[in-house]
C-alpha angles and dihedrals in degrees: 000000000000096000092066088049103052094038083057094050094046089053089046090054090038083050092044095057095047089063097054107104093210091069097042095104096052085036101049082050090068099049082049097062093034084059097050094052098056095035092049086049092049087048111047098024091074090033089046098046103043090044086055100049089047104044110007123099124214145050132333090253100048087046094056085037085063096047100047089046082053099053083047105059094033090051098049098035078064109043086054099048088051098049087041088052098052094037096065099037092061084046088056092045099047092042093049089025092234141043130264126197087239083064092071089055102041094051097046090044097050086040096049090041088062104034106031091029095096111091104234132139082254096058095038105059087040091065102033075063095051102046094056086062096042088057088046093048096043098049087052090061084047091067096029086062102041097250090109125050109238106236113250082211129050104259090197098098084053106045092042084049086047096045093048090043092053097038083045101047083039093057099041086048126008086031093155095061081064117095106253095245096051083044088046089049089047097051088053101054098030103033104026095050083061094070132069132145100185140332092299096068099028093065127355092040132039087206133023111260107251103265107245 
């Protein structure tokens, strides 16, 4: 009966220590990078799986080679970036004893620099991601603040017509400047859609099966 004991009296003291104050920032470090590692996982294993059954080539194996290759990087990628940000954001406020707004910037910008800096299928779709919120988010304080005129009309009919009519002239034309998943998706739906050789491939297949 020792062992449950024990086990209780070592989560009291790790429970104990949770609650101090004094520890929160490097704390609050580990639960960072806990949560970006699940997070990253939730996110890029469905993505990853359901882009590599539908465009990747190869074995079983190779495929779930690929997808598992995928979560990893996106997890830990993640789960670095996250430890590394509020790290250094409890650095800036304990060496200036209080936090700035720049200290936000400064940390996700040195963080990102080392983390997401690598060019690599993972990190760019990341922060194209992320830099179609940013706009968003960006031309909202604009308004918020007065230095854009809010629209008297809602502009979304026209941004989404804009957005299709460029993806879709970039990919007829200019197809290499497109990040190779969105130009593997297109040609799915937009080439491939273009050839059929009977109702197999018309529509139960999208291609017909090799021949054996």
């Amino acid at each position: 009966m020792a062992a449950p004991s024990q086990l209780r009296a070592l989560l009291l003291a790790v429970n104990t220590l949770l609650r101090k104050r004094r520890y929160h920032a490097a704390l609050a470090m580990v639960k960072g990078f806990r949560n970006g590692a699940v997070y990253g996982a939730k996110i890029r294993a469905p993505h990853a799986l359901v882009m590599t059954f539908l465009f990747r080539n190869g074995s079983l194996w190779e495929k779930l080679r690929a997808i598992l290759q995928a979560t990893y990087t996106h997890s830990r990628n993640l789960a670095y970036f996250v430890f590394t940000y509020k790290g250094l954001c409890a650095l800036q406020s304990r060496v200036q004893g209080k936090t700035y707004q720049f200290h936000s910037f400064l940390a996700a910008f040195i963080g990102g620099m080392l983390v997401f800096g690598d060019n690599n299928n993972i990190n760019s779709q990341i922060g194209m991601y992320l830099l179609s919120r940013v706009l968003f988010a960006l031309c909202r304080l604009g308004m918020e603040k007065g230095y854009i005129p809010e629209p008297k009309w809602d502009l979304f009919p026209v941004f989404t017509a804009v957005v299709w009519g460029l993806v879709l002239w970039l990919f007829e034309y200019h197809r290499p400047t497109l990040h190779p998943s969105l130009q593997s998706s297109m040609t799915y739906l937009y080439d491939d859609s273009n050839v059929w050789h009977d109702i197999s491939d018309f529509l139960i297949y999208n291609k017909s099966p090799p021949s054996k």
